[in-house]
C-alpha angles and dihedrals in degrees: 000000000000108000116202120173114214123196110211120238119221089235090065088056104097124202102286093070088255134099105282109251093229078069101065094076104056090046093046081053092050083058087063106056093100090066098040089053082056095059095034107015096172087058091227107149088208087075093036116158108176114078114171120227109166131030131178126172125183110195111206114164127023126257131228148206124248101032125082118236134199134239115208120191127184132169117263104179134356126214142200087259099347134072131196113213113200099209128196138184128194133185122198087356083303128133111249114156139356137190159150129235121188108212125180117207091238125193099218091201097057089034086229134111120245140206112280106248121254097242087047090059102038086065085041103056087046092071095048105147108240109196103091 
């Protein structure tokens, strides 16, 4: 599992005195900056590898300001050249959110997706969620 704390700002606190819920995305993807430094360590997006292509989020407890969260990700299925992530945050030890996000290791040059490399998926599987 990759573990990222995230502090919330009070501009992603909406109206209603909670974490917006158009800010649950970007923080479920900053979960997932450890994986995208295996594919492109040195972070160019000229030599990206990780293109989203699916993306679903349950929110089941509400967020607030003024107290950090964490964002856990795991790896739900791996594919020849995809891989499916199961995401959860949590607030106080608390359930917040939980989701899934479909990503295809893409050479941007050839416009194709490729297998994912050995090396890559050995540190991947070792990171499988295990609770299903």
């Amino acid at each position: 599992m990759f573990h990222t704390i995230i502090e919330p700002r009070v501009s992603e606190t909406d109206g209603v005195g909670h974490i917006n819920n158009t800010t649950v995305p970007v923080w479920l993807e900053a979960g997932r900056n450890q994986i995208f430094a295996l594919f492109t360590p040195d972070h160019s997006f000229q030599n990206w590898k990780m293109i989203i292509v699916n993306m679903n989020v349950d929110y089941v407890g509400q967020i607030y300001f003024g107290k950090k969260v964490d964002v856990f990700t795991w790896v739900k299925k791996l594919g020849n050249s995809s891989l499916v992530l199961y995401e959860e945050i949590y607030q106080d030890g608390r359930l917040c959110v939980r989701g899934t996000a479909a990503y295809v290791n893409y050479n941007m040059e050839l416009k194709q997706s490729e297998p994912i490399p050995a090396n890559i998926r050995e540190i991947l599987e070792t990171h499988y969620y295990q609770n299903e």
